[in-house]
N, C-alpha and C positions, 0 to 999 in steps of 0.2 A: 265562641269563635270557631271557624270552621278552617280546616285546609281544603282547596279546592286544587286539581290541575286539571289542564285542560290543551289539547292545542292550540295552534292558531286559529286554525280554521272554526273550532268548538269556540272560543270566543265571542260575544256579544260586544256587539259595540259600547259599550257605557264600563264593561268591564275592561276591555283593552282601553282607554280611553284613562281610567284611574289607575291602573299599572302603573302606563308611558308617564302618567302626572308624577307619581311616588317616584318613577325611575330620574326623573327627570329634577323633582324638589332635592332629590337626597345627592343625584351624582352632580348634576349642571350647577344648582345653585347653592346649598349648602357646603359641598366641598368644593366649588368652584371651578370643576371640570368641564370648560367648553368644549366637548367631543361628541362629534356624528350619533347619536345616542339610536338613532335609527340605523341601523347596519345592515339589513336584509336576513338577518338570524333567526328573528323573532318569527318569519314565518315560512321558517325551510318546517318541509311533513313531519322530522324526526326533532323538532323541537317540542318541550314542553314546557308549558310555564306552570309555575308552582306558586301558591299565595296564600295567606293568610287572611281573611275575609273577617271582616267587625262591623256590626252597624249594617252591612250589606257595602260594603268599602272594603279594598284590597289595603291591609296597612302593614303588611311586612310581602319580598316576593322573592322572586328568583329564578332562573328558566336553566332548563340542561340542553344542552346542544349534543349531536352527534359528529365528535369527532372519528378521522381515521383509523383508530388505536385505541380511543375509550371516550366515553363520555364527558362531557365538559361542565361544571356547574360555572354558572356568573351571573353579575347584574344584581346579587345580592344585597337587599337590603330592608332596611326596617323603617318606620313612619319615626320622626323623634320622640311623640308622645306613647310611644309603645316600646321601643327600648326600655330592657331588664328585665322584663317579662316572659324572656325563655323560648319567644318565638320565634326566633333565629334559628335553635333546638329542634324546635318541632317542623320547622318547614325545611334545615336540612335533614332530618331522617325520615321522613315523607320522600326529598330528593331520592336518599339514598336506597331507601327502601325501593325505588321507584328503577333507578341502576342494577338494584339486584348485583350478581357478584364482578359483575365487568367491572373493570378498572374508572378511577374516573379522577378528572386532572379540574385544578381552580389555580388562581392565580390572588391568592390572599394577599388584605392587605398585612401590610406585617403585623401591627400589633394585634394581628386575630388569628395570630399562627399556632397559638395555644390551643384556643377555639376547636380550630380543625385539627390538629393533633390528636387530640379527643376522640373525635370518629374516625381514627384511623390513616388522617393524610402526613404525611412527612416531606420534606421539602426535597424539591430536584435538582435545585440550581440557586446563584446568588440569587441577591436582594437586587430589584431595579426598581427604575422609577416609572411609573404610570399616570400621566399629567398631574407630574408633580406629587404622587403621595407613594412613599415605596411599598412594592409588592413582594410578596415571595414565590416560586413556582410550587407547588404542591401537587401531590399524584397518591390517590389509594388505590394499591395495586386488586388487580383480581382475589375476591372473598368468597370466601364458602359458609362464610355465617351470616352474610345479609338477606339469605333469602332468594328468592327468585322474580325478578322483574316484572312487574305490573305491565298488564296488556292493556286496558282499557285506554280511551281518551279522554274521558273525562270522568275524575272520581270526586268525592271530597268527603272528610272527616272532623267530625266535631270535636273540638279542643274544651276542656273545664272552662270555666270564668272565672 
């Protein structure tokens, strides 16, 4: 397995094409979230998206946005037949790694507020609901032990089997 990021623009069609599918099996139709899942994010310059690659398939992903104040991770998520596997793990500290020490905000669902407490995020604000599954606001403030922020646009890294 390999982690891949990449921009928009760096994108291949057949790659963007299995993201938007995975983004779309895990939010639209397994949790039943009919929402805009195309939002024009995915291809602003300071987007990245981040994936996990098997088989030559995207089956865990997630992309960081460039907010005003700090960076934004979302769109998280994993293939079902690949949940437990730890690559959630690996493709957030890939993210994180990728932020370097800027600050950087998610919008968890709740019961994975453990999860990112782990790398460091702690919650901002109540718990709300997000087409029906509640979320919590999270925020990791600026660090000086992450490292320094990857410049390339497109890298990727081979994970164990």
């Amino acid at each position: 397995m390999t982690v891949r990021t990449a921009s928009f623009a760096d994108l291949d069609a057949t790659t963007l094409y299995e993201i938007l599918r995975l983004r779309v099996d895990v939010f639209v139709v397994e949790q039943r979230c009919p929402y805009p899942e195309l939002d024009g994010r995915d291809r602003e310059a300071a987007t990245v998206h981040v994936w996990v690659e098997h088989d030559g398939r995207p089956v865990a992903y997630l992309r960081i946005l460039q907010d005003p104040q700090s960076a934004r991770i979302g769109r998280v998520c994993t293939d079902p037949a690949h949940r437990g596997t730890g690559l959630s793990a690996e493709l957030l500290a890939a993210a994180l790694e990728r932020v370097g020490d800027d600050p950087c905000v998610l919008d968890a669902q709740s019961h994975l507020t453990a999860f990112y407490e782990r790398w460091g995020f702690a919650a901002t604000g109540a718990e709300f609901l997000e087409d029906g599954i509640p979320h919590v606001p999270m925020r990791r403030p600026p660090r000086d032990n992450y490292g320094s922020a990857a410049t390339s646009s497109a890298t990727e890294r081979r994970l164990p089997v």
